[in-house]
C-alpha positions as CSV (number, residue, x, y, z in Angstrom):
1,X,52.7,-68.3,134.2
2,X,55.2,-69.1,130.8
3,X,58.8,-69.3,130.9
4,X,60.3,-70.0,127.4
5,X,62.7,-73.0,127.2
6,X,65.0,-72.2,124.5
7,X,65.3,-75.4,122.4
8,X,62.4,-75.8,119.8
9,X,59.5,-78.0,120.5
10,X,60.5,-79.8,117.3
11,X,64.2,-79.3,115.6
12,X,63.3,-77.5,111.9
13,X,65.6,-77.4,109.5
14,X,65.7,-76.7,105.5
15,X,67.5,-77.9,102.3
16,X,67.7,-74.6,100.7
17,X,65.8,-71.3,100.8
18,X,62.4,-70.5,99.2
19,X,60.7,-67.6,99.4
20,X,57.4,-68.2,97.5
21,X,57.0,-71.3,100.3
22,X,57.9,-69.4,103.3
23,X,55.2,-67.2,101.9
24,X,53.0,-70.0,102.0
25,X,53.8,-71.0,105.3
26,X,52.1,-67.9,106.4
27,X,49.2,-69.4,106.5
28,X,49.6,-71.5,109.6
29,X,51.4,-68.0,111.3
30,X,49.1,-65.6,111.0
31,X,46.2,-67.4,109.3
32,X,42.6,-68.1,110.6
33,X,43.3,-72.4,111.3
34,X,46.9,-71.0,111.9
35,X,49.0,-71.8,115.1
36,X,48.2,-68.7,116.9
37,X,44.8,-68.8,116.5
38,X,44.6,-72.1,118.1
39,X,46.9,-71.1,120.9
40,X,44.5,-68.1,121.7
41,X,41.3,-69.8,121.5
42,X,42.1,-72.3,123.6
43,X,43.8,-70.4,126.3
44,X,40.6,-68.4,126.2
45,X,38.4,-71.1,126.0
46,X,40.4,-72.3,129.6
47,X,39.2,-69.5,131.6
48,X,35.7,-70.1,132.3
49,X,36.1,-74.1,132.7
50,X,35.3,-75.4,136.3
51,X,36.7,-79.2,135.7
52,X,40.2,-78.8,136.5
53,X,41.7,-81.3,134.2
54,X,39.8,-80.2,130.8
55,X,40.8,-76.6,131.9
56,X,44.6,-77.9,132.2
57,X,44.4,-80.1,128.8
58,X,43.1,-76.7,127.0
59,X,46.2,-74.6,128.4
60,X,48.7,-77.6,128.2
61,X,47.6,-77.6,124.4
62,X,47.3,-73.7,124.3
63,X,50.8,-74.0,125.4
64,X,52.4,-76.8,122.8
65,X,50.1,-74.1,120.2
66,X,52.6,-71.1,121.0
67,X,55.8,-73.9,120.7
68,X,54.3,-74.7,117.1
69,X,54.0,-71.2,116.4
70,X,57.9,-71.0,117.7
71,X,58.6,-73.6,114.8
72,X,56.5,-72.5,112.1
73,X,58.2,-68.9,112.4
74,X,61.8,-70.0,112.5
75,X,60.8,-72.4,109.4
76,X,59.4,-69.4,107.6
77,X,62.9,-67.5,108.6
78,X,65.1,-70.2,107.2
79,X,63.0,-69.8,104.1
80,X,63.3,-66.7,103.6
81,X,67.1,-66.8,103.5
82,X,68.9,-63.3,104.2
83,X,68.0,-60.8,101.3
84,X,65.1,-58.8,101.1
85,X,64.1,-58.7,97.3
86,X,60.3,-59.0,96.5
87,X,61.6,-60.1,93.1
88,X,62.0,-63.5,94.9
89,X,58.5,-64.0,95.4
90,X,56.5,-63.9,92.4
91,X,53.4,-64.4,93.3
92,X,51.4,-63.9,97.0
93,X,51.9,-61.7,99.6
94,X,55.0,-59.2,99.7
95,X,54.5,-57.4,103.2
96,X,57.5,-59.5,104.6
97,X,59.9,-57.6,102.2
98,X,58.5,-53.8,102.4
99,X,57.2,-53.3,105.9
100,X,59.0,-56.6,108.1
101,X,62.4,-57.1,106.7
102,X,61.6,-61.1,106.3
103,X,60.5,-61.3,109.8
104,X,57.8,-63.8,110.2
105,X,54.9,-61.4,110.5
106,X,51.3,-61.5,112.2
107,X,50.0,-62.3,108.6
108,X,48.7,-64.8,106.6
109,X,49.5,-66.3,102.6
110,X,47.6,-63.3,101.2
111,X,49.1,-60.6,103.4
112,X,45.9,-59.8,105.7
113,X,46.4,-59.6,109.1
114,X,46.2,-61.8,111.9
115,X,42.6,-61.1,113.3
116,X,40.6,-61.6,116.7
117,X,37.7,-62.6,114.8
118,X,39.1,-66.0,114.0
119,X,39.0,-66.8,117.5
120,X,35.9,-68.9,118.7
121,X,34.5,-68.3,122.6
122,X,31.0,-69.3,123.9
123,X,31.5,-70.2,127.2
124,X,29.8,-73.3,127.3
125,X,32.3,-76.2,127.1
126,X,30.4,-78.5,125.0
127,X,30.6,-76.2,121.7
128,X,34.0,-75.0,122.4
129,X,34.9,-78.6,122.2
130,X,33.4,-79.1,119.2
131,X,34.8,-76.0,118.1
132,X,38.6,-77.2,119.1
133,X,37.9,-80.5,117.2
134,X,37.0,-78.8,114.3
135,X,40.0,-76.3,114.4
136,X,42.4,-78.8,114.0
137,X,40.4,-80.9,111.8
138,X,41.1,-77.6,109.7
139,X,44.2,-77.0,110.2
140,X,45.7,-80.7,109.6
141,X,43.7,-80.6,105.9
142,X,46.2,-77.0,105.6
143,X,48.8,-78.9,106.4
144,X,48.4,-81.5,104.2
145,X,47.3,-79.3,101.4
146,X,51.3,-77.4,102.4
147,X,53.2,-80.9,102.2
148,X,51.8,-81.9,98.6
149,X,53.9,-78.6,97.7
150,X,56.6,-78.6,98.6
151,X,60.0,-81.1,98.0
152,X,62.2,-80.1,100.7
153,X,62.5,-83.3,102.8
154,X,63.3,-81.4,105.7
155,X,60.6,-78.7,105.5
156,X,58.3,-81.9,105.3
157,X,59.6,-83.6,108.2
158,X,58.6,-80.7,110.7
159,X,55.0,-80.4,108.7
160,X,54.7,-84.3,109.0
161,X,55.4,-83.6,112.6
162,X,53.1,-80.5,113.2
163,X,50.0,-82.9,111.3
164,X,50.8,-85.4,113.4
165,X,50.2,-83.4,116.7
166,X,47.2,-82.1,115.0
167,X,45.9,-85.3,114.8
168,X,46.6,-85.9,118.6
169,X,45.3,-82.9,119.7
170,X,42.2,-83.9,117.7
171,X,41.9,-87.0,120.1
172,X,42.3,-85.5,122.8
173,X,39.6,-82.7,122.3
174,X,37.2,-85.7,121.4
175,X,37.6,-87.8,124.5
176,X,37.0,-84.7,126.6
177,X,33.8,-83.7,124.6
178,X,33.1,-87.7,125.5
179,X,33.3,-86.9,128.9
180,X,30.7,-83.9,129.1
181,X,28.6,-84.3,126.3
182,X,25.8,-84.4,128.0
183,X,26.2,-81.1,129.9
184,X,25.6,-77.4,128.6
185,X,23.8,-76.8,125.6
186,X,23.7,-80.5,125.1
187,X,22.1,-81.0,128.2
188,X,19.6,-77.6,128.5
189,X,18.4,-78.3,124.7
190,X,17.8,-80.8,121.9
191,X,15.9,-83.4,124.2
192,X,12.2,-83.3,123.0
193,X,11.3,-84.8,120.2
194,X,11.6,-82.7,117.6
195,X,15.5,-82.8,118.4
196,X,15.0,-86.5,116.8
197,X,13.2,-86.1,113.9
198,X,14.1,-85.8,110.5
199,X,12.4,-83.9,107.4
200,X,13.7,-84.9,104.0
201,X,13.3,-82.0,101.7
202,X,14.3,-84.3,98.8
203,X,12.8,-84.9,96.1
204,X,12.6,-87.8,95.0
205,X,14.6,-89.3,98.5
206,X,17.6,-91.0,98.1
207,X,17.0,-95.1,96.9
208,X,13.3,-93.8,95.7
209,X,12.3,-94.3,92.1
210,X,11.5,-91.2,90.3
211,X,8.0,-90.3,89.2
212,X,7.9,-89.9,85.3
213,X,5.8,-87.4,85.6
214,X,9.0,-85.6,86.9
215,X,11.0,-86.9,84.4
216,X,9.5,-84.9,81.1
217,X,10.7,-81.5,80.0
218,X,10.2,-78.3,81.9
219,X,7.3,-76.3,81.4
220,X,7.7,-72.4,81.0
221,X,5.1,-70.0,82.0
222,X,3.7,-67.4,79.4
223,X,5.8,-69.1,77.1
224,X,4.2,-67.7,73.4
């Protein structure tokens, strides 16, 4: 069961409208290391987990997921402003001005839409973890790549805040792959010892001196 609380997880705010950013911001809407994707695949993800508190930590985080979402969409409104004019965003996607009258839209930067194939399921917990650490490990580098363009103090306050959480979620997904990381997949394969061994496919190896006879000019067959 949700109920929706109506204050924001995080108070947004901005200085002044932008259009071409709020087009930017997209991204993390309807984009695939966005806040709804994470939201899904976790809640997903929770379904099929027998340990009670991992299952809660993946909806507890699924949940927080839909309250970023909350923020991210509001941001994008007040960044829109009030008049739909495509003529105010020069470059990027212009679906918000033709089809969703500014409405923060399923969508991401370029326009595509928001797509089931972005969410990742396997059913064994060990690779969804993995999975989860790697999604926000994505999405924090899109949010840092979002504050290094933008000015707007207060636009980067809620991103600092929404990296931040990121980051935590990151932690969290880590210490509960800690926990089982020797169940599943990790537990059923990789444990002979070819799971150990190493092939270097280098050429020289790395820290190996080169043989001159590799060091001369290339030789071209039937060369006249």
């Amino acid at each position: 069961m949700f109920k929706h609380e109506k204050p924001l997880f995080h108070p947004v705010e901005v200085e002044r409208a932008n259009p071409q950013y709020a087009a930017l911001l997209q991204e993390q809407l309807g984009g695939a290391n966005g806040e709804l994707k994470a939201a899904l695949q976790y809640m997903s993800q929770s379904f099929r987990i027998k340990d009670p508190e991992i299952k809660d930590l993946f909806l507890d985080i699924a949940a927080e997921e839909l309250g970023h979402l909350e923020m991210i969409s509001e941001t994008i409104n007040l960044l829109n402003g009030h008049n739909v004019s495509a003529q105010s965003v020069p470059a990027g996607q212009i679906q918000s001005h033709v089809q969703l009258g500014l409405s923060p839209g399923l969508i991401n930067a370029s326009g595509y839409s928001f797509t089931a194939d972005y969410v990742t399921v396997t059913g064994d917990l060990c690779a969804d973890l993995l999975a989860n650490i790697a999604s926000e490990q994505r999405a924090k580098v899109v949010y840092e790549y979002l504050y290094r363009q933008i000015e707007d103090k207060k636009v980067r306050a809620t991103i600092d805040f929404l990296l931040n959480r990121e980051e935590a979620h990151n932690a969290l997904f880590r210490e509960a792959f800690n926990k089982v990381q020797n169940t599943g997949s990790n537990r059923d394969f990789g444990t002979t010892k070819a799971a150990k061994m190493y092939f270097s496919m280098s050429e020289p190896s790395p820290g190996q001196p080169m043989n001159p006879s590799q060091m001369g000019a290339p030789s071209f067959a039937g060369k006249s």
